[in-house]
C-alpha positions in Angstrom: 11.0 -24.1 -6.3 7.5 -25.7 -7.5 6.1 -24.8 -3.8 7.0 -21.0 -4.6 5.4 -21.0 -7.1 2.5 -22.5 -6.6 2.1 -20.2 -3.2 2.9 -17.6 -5.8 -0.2 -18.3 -7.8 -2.2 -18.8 -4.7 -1.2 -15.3 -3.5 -2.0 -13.7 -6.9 -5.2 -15.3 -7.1 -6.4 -14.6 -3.6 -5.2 -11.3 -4.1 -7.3 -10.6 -7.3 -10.4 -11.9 -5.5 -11.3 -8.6 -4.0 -11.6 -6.6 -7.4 -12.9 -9.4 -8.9 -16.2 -9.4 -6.2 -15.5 -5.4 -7.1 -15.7 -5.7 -11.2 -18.7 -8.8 -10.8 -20.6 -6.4 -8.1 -20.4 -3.2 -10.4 -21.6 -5.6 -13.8 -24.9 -6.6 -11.9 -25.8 -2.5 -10.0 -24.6 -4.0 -6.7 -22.7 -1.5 -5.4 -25.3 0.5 -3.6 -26.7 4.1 -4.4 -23.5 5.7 -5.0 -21.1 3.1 -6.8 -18.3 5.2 -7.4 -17.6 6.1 -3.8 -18.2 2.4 -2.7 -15.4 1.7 -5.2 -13.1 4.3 -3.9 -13.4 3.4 -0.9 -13.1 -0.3 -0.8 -10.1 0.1 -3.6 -8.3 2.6 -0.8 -9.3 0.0 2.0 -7.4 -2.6 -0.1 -4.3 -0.6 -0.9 -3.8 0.0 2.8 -4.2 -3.8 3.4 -1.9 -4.6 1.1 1.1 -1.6 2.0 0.6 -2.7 5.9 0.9 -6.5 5.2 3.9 -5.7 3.1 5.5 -3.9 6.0 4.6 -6.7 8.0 6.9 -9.0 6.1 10.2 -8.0 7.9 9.0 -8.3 11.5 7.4 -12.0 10.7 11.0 -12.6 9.4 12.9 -11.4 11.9 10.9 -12.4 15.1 9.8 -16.0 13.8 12.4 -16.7 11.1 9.9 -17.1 8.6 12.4 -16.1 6.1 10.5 -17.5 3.4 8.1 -14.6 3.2 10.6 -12.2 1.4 10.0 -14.6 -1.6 6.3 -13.1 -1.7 6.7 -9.4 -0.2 7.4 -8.1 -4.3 4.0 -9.5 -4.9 2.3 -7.8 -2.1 3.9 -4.7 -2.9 2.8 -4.5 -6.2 -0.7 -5.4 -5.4 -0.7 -2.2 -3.0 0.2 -0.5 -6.3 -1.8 -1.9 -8.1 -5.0 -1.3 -6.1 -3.8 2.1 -5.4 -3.6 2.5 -9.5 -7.4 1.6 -9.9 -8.7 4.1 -6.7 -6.8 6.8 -8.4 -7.9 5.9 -11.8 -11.7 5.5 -10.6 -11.1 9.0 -8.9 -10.1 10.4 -12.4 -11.7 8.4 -14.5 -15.3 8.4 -12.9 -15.4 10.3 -10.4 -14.1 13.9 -12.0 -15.0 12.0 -15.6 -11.3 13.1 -17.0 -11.6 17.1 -15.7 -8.6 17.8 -15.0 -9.2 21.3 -14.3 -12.4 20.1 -12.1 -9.7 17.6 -10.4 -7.2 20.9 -9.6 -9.9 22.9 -8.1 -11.2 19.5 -6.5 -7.5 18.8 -4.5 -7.3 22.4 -3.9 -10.9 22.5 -2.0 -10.5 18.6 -0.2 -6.3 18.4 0.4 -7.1 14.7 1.7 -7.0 13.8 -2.3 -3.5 15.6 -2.3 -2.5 13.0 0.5 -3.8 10.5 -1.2 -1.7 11.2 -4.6 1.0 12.1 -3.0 0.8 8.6 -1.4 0.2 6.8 -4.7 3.6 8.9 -6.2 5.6 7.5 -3.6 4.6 4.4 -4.5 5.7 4.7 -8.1 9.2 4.4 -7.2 8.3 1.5 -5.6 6.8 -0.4 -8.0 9.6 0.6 -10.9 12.7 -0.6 -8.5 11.2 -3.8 -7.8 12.5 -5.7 -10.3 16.2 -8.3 -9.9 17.7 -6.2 -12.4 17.4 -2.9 -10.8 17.8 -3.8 -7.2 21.5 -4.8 -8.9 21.4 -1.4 -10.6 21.1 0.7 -7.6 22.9 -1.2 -5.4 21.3 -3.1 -2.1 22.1 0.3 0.5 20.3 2.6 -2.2 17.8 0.4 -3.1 16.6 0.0 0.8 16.7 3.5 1.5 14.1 4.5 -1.3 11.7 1.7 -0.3 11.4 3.3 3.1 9.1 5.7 1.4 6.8 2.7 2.0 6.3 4.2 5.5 5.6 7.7 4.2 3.1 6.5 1.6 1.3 4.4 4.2 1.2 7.2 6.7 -0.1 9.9 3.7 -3.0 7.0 2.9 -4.0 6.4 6.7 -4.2 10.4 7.3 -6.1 10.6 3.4 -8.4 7.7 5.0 -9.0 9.5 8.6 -9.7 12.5 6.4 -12.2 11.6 4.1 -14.4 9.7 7.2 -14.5 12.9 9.6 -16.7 11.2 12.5 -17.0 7.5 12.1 -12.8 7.1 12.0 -13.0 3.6 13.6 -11.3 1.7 10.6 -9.0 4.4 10.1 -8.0 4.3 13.5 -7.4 0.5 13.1 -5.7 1.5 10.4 -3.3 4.1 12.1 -2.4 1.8 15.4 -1.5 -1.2 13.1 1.1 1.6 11.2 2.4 2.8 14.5 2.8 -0.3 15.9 5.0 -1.2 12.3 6.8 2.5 12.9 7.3 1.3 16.7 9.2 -2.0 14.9 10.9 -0.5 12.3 12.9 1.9 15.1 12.7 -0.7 17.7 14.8 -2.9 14.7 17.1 0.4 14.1 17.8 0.9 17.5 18.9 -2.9 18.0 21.1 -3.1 14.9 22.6 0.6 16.1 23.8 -1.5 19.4 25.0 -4.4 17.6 27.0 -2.5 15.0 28.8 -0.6 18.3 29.7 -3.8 19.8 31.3 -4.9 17.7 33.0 -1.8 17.0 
C-alpha cells in the first residue's frame, strides 16, 4: 500500500510540473509575444497527453499484465480534466476576457472551439463518476459504458487540434495516429471478447 502511494505522489507531482513551468513562465513575461495562445495551446497539448495515456492504461494491462496501472488511471484521468479545465478557462477567462456574447459569436465564426467544448463536456461526466462511491452507484456495466465517451472526447480534441493548426498539422497528426491506433485496440479487444463469450456459449 505505501508503494501506491508514494507512486501516487510521484504521479501527481510529475503531473503538476507542466503548469507549474506554465504559471513560473507567465510570472517572469516568458511566454513569447502572444502568451495567451502559447497557454492555450500548450494547456490543449497537455490534456491530449493526458486523455491518450489514460486510454493507454488498458492495453498495457492487458498485453503485459501490468495490472497495477489501473491503481493510477483515475489520476491521469483527472489530470486530463483538469488541464482541459484551465485551456477552457484561459479561453474564457483571457482570451474573450468573460464576453460571453463575444464567446457565442466567437464559436459560431471558428466551430473548432465548439469541438473543443464539446470535448471538455464529455469529460465532465468523467471526472464526476470517478469516485468508489459512484462506480458502486451506477453499477460496473453502466459505469463503463459512460467512460467510453473518453474516445469521443479525445477524437473532438484531436479534430479541435488539427483545426486550429490548418497547415503545420504535424503534432496533430501524431496526435490522431496514436488515437487510431487506441480505437484499432479498443475493437481489436471487442472483437476478441465477442469470440470468447461465443465459445463458450
Amino acid at each position: 500500500m505505501s508503494d501506491v502511494r508514494f507512486y501516487k505522489t510521484l504521479l501527481w507531482l510529475n503531473s503538476l510540473v507542466p503548469v507549474t513551468i506554465l504559471g513560473w513562465d507567465a510570472w517572469n513575461h516568458r511566454l513569447g509575444a502572444n502568451p495567451i495562445e502559447y497557454f492555450l495551446r500548450a494547456t490543449g497539448i497537455m490534456t491530449l497527453v493526458f486523455i491518450l495515456a489514460t486510454m493507454l492504461i488498458t492495453p498495457l494491462r492487458k498485453w503485459f499484465g501490468w495490472n497495477q496501472l489501473i491503481k493510477y488511471r483515475r489520476t491521469v484521468g483527472l489530470f486530463a480534466f483538469f488541464y482541459g479545465l484551465i485551456h477552457f478557462t484561459t479561453y474564457i477567462a483571457f482570451d474573450r476576457s468573460l464576453d460571453l456574447a463575444g464567446t457565442v459569436d466567437d464559436v459560431i465564426q471558428r466551430p473548432f472551439i465548439a469541438l473543443g467544448m464539446a470535448a471538455l463536456l464529455m469529460m465532465v461526466p468523467l471526472a464526476v463518476t470517478s469516485t468508489n462511491a459512484m462506480i458502486k452507484r451506477m453499477g460496473g456495466k453502466r459505469w463503463q459504458m459512460l467512460h467510453r465517451l473518453i474516445y469521443l472526447s479525445a477524437a473532438a480534441g484531436v479534430v479541435h487540434f488539427w483545426m486550429i493548426v490548418k497547415s503545420d498539422v504535424f503534432y496533430p497528426a501524431i496526435f490522431a495516429a496514436v488515437l487510431l491506433v487506441m480505437l484499432g485496440v479498443r475493437a481489436y479487444f471487442a472483437l476478441q471478447g465477442r469470440k470468447t463469450a461465443s465459445a463458450k456459449a
